[in-house]
PLY file of the C-alpha trace (Angstrom):
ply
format ascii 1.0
element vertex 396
property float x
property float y
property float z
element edge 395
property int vertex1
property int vertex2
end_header
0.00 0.00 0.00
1.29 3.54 -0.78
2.39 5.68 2.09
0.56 9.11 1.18
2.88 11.20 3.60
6.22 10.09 2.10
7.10 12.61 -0.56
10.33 11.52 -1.23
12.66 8.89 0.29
14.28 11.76 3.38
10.83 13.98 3.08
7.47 13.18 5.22
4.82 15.23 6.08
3.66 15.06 9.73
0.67 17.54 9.08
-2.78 17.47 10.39
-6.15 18.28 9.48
-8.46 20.98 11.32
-11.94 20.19 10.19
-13.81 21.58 13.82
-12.41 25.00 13.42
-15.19 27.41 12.54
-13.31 30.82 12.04
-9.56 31.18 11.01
-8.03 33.87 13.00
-11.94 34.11 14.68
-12.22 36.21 11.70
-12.71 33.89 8.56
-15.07 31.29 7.47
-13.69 27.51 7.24
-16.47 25.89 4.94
-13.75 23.14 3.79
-11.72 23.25 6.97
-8.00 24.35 7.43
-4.77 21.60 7.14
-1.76 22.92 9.05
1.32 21.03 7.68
4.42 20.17 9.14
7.49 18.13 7.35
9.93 15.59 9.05
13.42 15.99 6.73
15.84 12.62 7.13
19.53 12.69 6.60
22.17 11.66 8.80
20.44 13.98 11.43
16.50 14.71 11.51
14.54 17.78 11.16
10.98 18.72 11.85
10.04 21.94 9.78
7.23 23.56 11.66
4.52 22.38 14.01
0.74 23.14 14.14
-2.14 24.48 16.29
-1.90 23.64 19.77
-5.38 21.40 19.25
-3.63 18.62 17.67
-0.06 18.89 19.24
-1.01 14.76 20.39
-1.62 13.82 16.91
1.87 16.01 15.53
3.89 14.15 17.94
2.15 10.93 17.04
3.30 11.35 13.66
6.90 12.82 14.10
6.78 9.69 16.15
6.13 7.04 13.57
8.74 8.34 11.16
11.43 8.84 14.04
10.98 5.89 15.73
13.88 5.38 18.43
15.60 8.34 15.94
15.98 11.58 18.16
14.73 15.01 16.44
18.11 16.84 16.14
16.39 20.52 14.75
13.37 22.03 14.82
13.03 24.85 12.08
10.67 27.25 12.43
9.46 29.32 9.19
6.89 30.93 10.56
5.83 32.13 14.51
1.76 32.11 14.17
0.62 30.02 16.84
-1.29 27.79 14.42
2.20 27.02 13.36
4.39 27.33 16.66
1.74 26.36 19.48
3.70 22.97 19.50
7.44 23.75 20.55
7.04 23.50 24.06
5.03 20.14 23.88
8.15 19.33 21.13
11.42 20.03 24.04
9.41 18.21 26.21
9.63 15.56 24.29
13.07 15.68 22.25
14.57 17.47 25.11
17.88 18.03 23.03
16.40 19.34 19.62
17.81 22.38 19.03
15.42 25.37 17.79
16.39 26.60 14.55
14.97 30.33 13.69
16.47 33.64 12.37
16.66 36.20 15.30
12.92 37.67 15.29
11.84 34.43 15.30
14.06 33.39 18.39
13.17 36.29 20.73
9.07 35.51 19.59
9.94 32.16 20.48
10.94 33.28 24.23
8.19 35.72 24.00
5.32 33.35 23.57
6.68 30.16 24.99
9.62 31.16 27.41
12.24 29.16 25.60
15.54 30.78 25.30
18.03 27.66 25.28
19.06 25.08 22.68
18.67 27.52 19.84
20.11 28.03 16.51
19.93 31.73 14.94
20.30 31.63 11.43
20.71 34.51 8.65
20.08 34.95 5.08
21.66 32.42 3.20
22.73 30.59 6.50
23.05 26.59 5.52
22.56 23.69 7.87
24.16 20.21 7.28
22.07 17.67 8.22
24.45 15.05 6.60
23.51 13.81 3.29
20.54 16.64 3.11
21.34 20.85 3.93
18.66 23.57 4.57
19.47 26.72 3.38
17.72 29.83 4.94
15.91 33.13 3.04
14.45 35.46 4.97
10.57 37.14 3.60
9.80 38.98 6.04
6.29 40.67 6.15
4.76 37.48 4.14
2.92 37.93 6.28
4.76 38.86 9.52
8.10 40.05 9.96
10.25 36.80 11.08
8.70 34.80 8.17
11.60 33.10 6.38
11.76 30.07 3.65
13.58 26.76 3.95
15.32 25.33 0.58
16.59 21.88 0.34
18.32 21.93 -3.06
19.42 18.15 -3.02
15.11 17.06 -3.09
14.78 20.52 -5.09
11.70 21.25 -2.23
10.99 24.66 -0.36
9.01 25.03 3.04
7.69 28.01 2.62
5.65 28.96 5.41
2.46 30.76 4.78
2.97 31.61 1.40
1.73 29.73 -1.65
-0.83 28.62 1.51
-4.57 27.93 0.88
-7.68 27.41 3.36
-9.01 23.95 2.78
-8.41 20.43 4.74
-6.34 17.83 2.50
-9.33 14.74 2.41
-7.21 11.40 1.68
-4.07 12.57 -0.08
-1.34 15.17 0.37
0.34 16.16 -2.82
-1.47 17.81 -5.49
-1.13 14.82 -7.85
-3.29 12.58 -5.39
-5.99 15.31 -4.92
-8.94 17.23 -6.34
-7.24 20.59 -6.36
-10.04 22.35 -8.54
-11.84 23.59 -4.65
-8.78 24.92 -3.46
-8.44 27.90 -6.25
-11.21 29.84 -4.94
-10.26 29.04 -1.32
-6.40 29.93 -2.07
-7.95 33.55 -3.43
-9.69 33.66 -0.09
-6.77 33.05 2.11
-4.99 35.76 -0.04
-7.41 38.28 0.05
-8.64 37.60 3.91
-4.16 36.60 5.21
-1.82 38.28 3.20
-3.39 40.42 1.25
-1.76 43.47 2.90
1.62 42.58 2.09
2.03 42.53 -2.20
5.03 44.52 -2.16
6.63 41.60 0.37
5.08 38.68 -1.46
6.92 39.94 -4.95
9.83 40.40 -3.25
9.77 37.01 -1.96
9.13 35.57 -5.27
11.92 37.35 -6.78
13.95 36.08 -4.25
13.12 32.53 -4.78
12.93 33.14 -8.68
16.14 31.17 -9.14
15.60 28.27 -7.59
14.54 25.19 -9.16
12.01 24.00 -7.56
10.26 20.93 -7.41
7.98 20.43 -4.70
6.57 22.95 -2.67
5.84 22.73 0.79
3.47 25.27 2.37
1.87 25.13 5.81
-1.43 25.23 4.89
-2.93 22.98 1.81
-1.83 20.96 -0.72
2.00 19.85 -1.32
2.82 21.67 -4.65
3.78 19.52 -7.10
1.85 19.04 -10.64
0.56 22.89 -10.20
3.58 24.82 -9.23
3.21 26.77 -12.39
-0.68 27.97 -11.72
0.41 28.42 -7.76
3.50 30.96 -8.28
1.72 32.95 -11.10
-1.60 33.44 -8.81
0.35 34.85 -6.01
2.22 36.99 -8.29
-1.00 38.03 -9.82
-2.74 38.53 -6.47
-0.29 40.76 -5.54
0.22 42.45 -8.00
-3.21 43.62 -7.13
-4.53 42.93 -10.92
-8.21 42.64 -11.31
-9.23 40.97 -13.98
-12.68 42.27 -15.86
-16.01 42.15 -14.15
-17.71 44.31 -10.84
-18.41 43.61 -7.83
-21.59 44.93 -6.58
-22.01 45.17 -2.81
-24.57 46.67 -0.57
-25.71 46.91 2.63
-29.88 47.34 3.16
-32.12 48.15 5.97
-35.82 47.97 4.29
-34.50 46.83 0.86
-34.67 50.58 -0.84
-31.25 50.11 -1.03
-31.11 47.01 -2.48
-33.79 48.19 -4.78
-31.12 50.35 -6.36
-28.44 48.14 -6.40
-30.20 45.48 -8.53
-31.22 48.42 -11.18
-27.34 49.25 -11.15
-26.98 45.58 -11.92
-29.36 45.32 -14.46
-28.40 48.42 -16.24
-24.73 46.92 -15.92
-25.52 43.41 -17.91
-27.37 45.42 -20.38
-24.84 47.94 -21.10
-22.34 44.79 -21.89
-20.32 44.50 -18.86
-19.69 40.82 -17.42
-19.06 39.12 -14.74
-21.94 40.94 -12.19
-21.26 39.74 -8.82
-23.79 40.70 -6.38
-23.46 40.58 -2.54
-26.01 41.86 0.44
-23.30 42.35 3.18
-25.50 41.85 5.58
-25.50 38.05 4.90
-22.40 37.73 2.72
-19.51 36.04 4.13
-17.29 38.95 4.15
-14.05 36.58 2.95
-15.55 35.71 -0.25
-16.43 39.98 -1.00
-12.37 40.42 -0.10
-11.79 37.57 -2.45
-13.77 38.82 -5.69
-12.97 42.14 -5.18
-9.19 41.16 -5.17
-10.36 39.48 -8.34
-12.18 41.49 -10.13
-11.13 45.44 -11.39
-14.49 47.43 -10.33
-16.23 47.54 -7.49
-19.69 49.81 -7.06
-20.69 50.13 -3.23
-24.22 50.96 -1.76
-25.14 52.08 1.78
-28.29 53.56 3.42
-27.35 56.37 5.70
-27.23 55.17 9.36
-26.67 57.36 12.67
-25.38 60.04 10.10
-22.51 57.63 9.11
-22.04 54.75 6.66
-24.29 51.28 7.61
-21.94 49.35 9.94
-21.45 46.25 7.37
-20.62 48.59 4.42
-18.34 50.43 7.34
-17.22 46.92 7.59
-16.00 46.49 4.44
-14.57 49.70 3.41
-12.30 49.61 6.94
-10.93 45.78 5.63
-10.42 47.23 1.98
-8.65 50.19 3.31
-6.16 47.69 5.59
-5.69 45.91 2.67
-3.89 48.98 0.91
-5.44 48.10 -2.72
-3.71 50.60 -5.01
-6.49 50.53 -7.91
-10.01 49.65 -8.14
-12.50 51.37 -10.62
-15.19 52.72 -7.73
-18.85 54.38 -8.10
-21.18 54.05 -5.04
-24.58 55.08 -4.36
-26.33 55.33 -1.31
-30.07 56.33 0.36
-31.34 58.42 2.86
-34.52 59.59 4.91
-33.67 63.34 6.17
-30.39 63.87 5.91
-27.43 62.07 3.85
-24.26 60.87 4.47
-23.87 57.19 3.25
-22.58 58.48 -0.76
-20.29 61.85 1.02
-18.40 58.81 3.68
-17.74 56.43 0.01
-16.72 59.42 -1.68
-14.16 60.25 0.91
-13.34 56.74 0.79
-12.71 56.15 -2.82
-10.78 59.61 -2.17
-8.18 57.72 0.57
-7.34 55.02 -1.71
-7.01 57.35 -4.58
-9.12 55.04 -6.14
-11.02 56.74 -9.89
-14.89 57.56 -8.93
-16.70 56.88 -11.85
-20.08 58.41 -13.34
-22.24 60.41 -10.37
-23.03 58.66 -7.20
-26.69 57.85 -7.10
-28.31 58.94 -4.47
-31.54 57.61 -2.88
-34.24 59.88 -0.76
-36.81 58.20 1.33
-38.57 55.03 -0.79
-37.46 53.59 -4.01
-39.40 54.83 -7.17
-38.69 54.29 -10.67
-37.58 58.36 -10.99
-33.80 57.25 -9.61
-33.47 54.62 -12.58
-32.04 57.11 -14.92
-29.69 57.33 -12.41
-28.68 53.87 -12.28
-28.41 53.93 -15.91
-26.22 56.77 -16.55
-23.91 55.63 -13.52
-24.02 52.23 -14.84
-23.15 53.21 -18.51
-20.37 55.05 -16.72
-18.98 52.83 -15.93
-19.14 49.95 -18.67
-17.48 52.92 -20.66
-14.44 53.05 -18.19
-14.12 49.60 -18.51
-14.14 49.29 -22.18
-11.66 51.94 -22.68
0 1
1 2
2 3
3 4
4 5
5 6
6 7
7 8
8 9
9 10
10 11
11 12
12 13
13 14
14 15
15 16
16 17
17 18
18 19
19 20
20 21
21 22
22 23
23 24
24 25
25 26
26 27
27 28
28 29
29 30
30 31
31 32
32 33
33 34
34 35
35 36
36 37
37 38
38 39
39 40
40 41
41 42
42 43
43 44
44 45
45 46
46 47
47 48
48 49
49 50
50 51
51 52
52 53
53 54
54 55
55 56
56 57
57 58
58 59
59 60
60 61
61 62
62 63
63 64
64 65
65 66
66 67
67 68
68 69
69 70
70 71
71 72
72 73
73 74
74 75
75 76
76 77
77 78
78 79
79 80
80 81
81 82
82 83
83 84
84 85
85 86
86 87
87 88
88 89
89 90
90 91
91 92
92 93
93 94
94 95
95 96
96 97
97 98
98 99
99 100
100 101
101 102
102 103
103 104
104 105
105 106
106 107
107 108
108 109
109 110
110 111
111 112
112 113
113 114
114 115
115 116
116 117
117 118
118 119
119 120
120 121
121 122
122 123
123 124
124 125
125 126
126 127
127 128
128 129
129 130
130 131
131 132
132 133
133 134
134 135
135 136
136 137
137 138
138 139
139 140
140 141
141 142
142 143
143 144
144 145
145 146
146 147
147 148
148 149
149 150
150 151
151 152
152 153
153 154
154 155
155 156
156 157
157 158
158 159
159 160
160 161
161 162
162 163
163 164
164 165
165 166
166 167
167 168
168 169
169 170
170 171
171 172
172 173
173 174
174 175
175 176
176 177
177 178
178 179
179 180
180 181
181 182
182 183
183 184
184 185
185 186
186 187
187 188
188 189
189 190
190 191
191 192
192 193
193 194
194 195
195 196
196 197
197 198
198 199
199 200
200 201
201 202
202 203
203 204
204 205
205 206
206 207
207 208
208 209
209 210
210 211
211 212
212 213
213 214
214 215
215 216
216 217
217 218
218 219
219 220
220 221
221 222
222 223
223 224
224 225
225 226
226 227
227 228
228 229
229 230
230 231
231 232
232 233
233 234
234 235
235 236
236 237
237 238
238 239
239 240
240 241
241 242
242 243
243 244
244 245
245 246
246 247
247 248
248 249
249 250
250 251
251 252
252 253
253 254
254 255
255 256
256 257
257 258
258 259
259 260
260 261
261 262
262 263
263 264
264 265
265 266
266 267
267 268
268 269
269 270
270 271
271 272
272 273
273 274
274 275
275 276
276 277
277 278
278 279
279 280
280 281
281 282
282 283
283 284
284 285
285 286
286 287
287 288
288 289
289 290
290 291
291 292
292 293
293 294
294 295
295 296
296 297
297 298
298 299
299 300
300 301
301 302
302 303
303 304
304 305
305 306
306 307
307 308
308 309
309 310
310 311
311 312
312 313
313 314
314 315
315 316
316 317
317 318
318 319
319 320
320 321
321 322
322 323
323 324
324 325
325 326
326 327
327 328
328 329
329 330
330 331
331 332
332 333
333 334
334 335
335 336
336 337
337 338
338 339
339 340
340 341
341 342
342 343
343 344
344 345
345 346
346 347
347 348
348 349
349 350
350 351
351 352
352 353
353 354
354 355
355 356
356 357
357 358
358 359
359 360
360 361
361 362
362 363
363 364
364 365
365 366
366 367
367 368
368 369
369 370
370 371
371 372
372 373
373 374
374 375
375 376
376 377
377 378
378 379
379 380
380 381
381 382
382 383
383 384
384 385
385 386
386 387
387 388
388 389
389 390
390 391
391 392
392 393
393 394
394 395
């Protein structure tokens, strides 16, 4: 019978799967679950490469177990100091009491910071190398992909990379590991999710990471969260670089919040104005209901994005507020943007998305449409001009 976890004959993953875990981060939906991976590298002396979320520390240990056998763990290398990636090291010394902790020097002082561990360390630096006889791990530092200690591990004689969070997607691995043993087709729209919702801050870091890693030849890629990179290391590298990049590709995303559905009201005339004026993809969400990940995701997709809010407490409706705060945090440098908004007495909903749009630097395009008291067919020409407006930007 095939052993699924051996990638090659020195490299095993030790990972595990989180399929209980509602909300990555308490922030993010987790429809398809969450793996968090973890590698055990063999040469004359061992290496585990990463740990996972403190809930399954008895099942990581299990595993680094049944590929170690009576071997001891020499090194543990740590890429990456989230806790669903570190909340194992203490349980780890207690149980290879002589492993030595392998990390660059933010890394090290986290390490004493969250877990009080200080001793039996290894600080490494760009380019550092360590021999594990037979096998080396060299070192590369990205930091801010997505926090500052974040580094890369290379093994050039199995031509694989750990690379910590990035190239990472949400989804739990069901039966296989690599990419060649699973249906990968899910894991595209979750992998723009993870973007969008974890790292989407940090473009400027991710391409320098990739440039950085441009020269290697690489093989296999190890992440800690999803599949092993094999088959698809092509499609994997050019989203990321894509992603951030920060390119939309054609289409709108329409998103609105509504009270007593005047404002929606509008916002499906915008949309129907949009299809008929030519533009394609339309993709609609009430953020009141929407899962907020999958707005950050299309809109890091898609080049256009028209927001609606109804005036509340003289301010913007709290889930449109929402929104706009995550986009903002998320430093998007371009989006095509037209908004419209409704009011009962007095209006500020389309003056807040204006000043918005005006933050980012973002184009406003065609004149905000504005809604007073009930919906009535007189705001359609509205609707139409703005959404003409905007079908015109985007052809040109």
């Amino acid at each position: 019978m095939k052993d699924l976890t051996k990638l090659s004959d020195r490299i095993f993953y030790v990972g595990v799967n989180d399929r209980m875990k509602q909300l990555f981060e308490g922030l993010w939906s987790l429809p398809l679950g969450v793996s968090y991976n973890a590698y055990v590298v063999c040469g004359e002396r061992t290496a585990l490469i990463d740990t996972v979320d403190a809930c399954y520390t008895g099942r990581l240990l299990a595993n680094v177990r049944e590929r170690l056998g009576d071997r001891p763990l020499d090194y543990l290398v740590i890429n990456h100091m989230e806790p669903d990636h570190s909340a194992s090291i203490a349980a780890i010394r207690q149980v290879y009491p002589d492993v030595r902790i392998v990390g660059n020097a933010r890394t090290l002082q986290m390490i004493g910071g969250y877990y009080g561990i200080a001793d039996g360390t290894v600080e490494v630096k760009e380019g550092d190398v360590l021999d594990l006889g037979g096998l080396t791990l060299s070192f590369h530092l990205i930091p801010m992909v997505h926090w500052p200690e974040t580094m890369v591990s290379w093994c050039a004689e199995e031509r694989t990379i750990f690379s910590g969070d990035a190239f990472g997607t949400f989804g739990a691995l069901n039966g296989g590991v690599t990419d060649e043993e699973l249906d990968v087709e899910p894991f595209w729209t979750e992998m723009g999710r993870y973007y969008a919702c974890i790292v989407g801050k940090y473009g400027q870091p991710v391409q320098r990471a990739l440039q950085k890693v441009a020269g290697l030849d690489i093989a296999t890629i190890c992440s800690t969260h999803g599949p092993v990179w094999r088959r698809e290391i092509g499609r994997v590298v050019a989203m990321y670089d894509r992603l951030s990049r920060y390119e939309g590709e054609p289409g709108v995303v329409l998103a609105y919040g509504s009270m007593y559905g005047n404002t929606e009201q509008t916002a499906e005339r915008i949309a129907r104005e949009l299809v008929a004026a030519g533009v394609k993809p339309v993709v609609m969400y009430n953020l009141s209901t929407a899962d907020l990940s999958q707005v950050l995701r299309d809109i890091f997709r898609y080049d256009t994005l028209i927001v609606g809010s109804p005036t509340y407490n003289g301010q913007l409706y709290p889930p449109v507020e929402s929104l706009l705060s995550k986009l903002s945090a998320r430093c998007i440098p371009y989006r095509r943007f037209a908004c419209f908004g409704s009011f009962t007495w007095a209006g500020a909903a389309v003056r807040r998305m204006t000043e918005f749009a005006e933050s980012m630097k973002w184009p406003m395009i065609g004149a905000p449409v504005e809604l007073k008291q009930g919906y009535s067919t007189a705001v359609e020409p509205a609707c139409r001009a703005l959404a003409e407006a905007v079908a015109a930007d985007m052809k040109s």
